[in-house]
C-alpha positions in Angstrom: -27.6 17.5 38.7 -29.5 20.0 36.6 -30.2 23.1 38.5 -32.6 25.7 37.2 -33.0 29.3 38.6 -36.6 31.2 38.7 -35.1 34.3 37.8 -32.4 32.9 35.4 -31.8 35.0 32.8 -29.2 34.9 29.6 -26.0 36.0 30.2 -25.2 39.3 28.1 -21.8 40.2 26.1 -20.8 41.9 29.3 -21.7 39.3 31.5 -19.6 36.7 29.6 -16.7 39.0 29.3 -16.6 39.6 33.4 -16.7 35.9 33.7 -13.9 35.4 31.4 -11.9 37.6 33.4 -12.8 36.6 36.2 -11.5 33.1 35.8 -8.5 34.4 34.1 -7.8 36.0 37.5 -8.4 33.1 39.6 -6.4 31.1 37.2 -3.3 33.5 37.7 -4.3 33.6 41.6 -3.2 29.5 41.7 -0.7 29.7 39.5 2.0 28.3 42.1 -1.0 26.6 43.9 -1.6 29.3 47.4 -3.6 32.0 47.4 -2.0 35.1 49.1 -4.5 37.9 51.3 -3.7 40.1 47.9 -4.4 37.6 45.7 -7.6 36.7 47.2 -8.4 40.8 47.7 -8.1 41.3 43.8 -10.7 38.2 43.6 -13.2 39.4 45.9 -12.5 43.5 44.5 -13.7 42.1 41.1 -16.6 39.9 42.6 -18.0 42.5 44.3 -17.5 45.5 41.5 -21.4 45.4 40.9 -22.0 44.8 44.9 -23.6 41.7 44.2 -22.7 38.2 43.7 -23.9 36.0 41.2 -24.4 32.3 40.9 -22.5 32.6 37.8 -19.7 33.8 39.6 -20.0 31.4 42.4 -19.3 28.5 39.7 -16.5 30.2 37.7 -14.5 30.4 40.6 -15.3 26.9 42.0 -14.7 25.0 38.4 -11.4 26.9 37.9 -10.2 26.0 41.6 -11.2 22.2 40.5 -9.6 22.5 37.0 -6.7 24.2 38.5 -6.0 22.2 41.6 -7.7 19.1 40.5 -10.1 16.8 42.7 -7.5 17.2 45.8 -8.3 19.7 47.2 -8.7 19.7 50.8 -11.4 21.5 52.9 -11.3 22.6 56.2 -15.3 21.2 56.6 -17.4 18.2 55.9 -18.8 18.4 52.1 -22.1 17.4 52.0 -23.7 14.0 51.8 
């Protein structure tokens, strides 16, 4: 499904480069497949370094949870219908 934004914009040099690390740090996070409190802390530190959190953001980290831990991952909540 093809979701579009009103107030999409394109991504700038910068953007791209947070992303990048960004999922470079959430890759290293899962390495051994847990996610320790300091982990997660250097996650959420680098999220919120602009105090704002982006839709961008929102899918690096859920794609590289997926590519990472695959299609098994377990939830503790219903995913939607």
């Amino acid at each position: 499904m093809e979701v579009e934004y009103p107030d999409g914009h394109p991504l700038s040099a910068a953007d791209l480069t947070h992303l990048q690390q960004l999922r470079a740090v959430v890759e290293q996070a899962l390495e051994d497949g847990q996610l320790s409190r300091d982990e997660l802390d250097r996650i959420r530190t680098l999220v919120n370094a602009d105090h704002q959190v982006t839709v961008e953001e929102l899918q690096v980290i859920h794609q590289t949870v997926r590519a990472v831990l695959g299609d098994t991952v377990q939830f503790d909540w219903e995913p939607y219908a």
